[in-house]
C-alpha positions in Angstrom: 13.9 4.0 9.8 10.8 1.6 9.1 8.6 0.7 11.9 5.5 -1.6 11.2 6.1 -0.7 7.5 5.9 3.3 7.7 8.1 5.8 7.9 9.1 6.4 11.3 9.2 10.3 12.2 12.8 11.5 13.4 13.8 11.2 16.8 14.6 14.9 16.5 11.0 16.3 17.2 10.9 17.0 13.2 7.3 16.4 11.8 9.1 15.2 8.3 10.0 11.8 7.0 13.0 11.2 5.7 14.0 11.1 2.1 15.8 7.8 1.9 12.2 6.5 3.4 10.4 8.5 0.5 12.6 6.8 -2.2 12.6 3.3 -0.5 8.3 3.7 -0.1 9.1 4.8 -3.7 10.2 1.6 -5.1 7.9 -0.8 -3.2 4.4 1.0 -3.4 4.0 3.5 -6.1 7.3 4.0 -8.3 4.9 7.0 -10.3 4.0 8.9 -7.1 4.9 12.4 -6.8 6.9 13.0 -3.4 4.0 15.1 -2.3 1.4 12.1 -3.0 3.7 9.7 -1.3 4.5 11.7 2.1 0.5 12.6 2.5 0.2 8.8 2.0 2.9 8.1 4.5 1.0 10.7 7.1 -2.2 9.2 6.6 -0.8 5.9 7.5 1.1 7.1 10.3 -2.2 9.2 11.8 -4.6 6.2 11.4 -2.2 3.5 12.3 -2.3 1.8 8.9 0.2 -0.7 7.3 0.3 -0.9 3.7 2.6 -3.5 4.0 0.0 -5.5 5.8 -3.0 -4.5 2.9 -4.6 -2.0 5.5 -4.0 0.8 2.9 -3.2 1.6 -1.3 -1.7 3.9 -3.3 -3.8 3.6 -6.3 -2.3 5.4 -9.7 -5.2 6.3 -12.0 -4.7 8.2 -15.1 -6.1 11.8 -15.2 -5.4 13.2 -18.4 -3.0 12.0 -21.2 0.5 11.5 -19.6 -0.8 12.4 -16.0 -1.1 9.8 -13.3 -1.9 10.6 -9.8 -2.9 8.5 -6.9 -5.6 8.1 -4.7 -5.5 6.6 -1.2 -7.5 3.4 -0.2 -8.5 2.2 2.3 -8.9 -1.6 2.5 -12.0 -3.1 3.3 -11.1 -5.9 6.0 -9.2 -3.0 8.1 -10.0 -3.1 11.7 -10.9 0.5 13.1 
């Protein structure tokens, strides 16, 4: 399920997203991002009420060493706290 552009928890009481939302976040954000990086990122989002749809957050890939690409979160300047 998507709600506001983030992964919605489960209805369940579970603390997890689900994977279909990890591989659909997957393909619209950051297509490099590990499946750690991307459920922190989906966490963060959810815990500070940010929409990356809406430019509030980023996933940002930088390249660390040769052939290794994490990502950093951002957070948007022109988000309202």
């Amino acid at each position: 399920m998507v709600e506001r552009g983030i992964a919605k928890r489960e209805q369940a009481g579970e603390q997890g997203i689900r994977q279909v939302d990890i591989q659909e976040l997957r393909q619209m954000l950051a297509p490099k991002a590990s499946e750690g990086e991307l459920k922190v990122f989906v966490k963060y989002c959810i815990a500070n009420n940010y929409d990356p749809f809406a430019g509030d957050v980023y996933l940002i890939p930088f390249r660390q060493k040769e052939g290794e690409t994490k990502h950093a979160i951002v957070v948007s300047v022109n988000v309202k706290v």
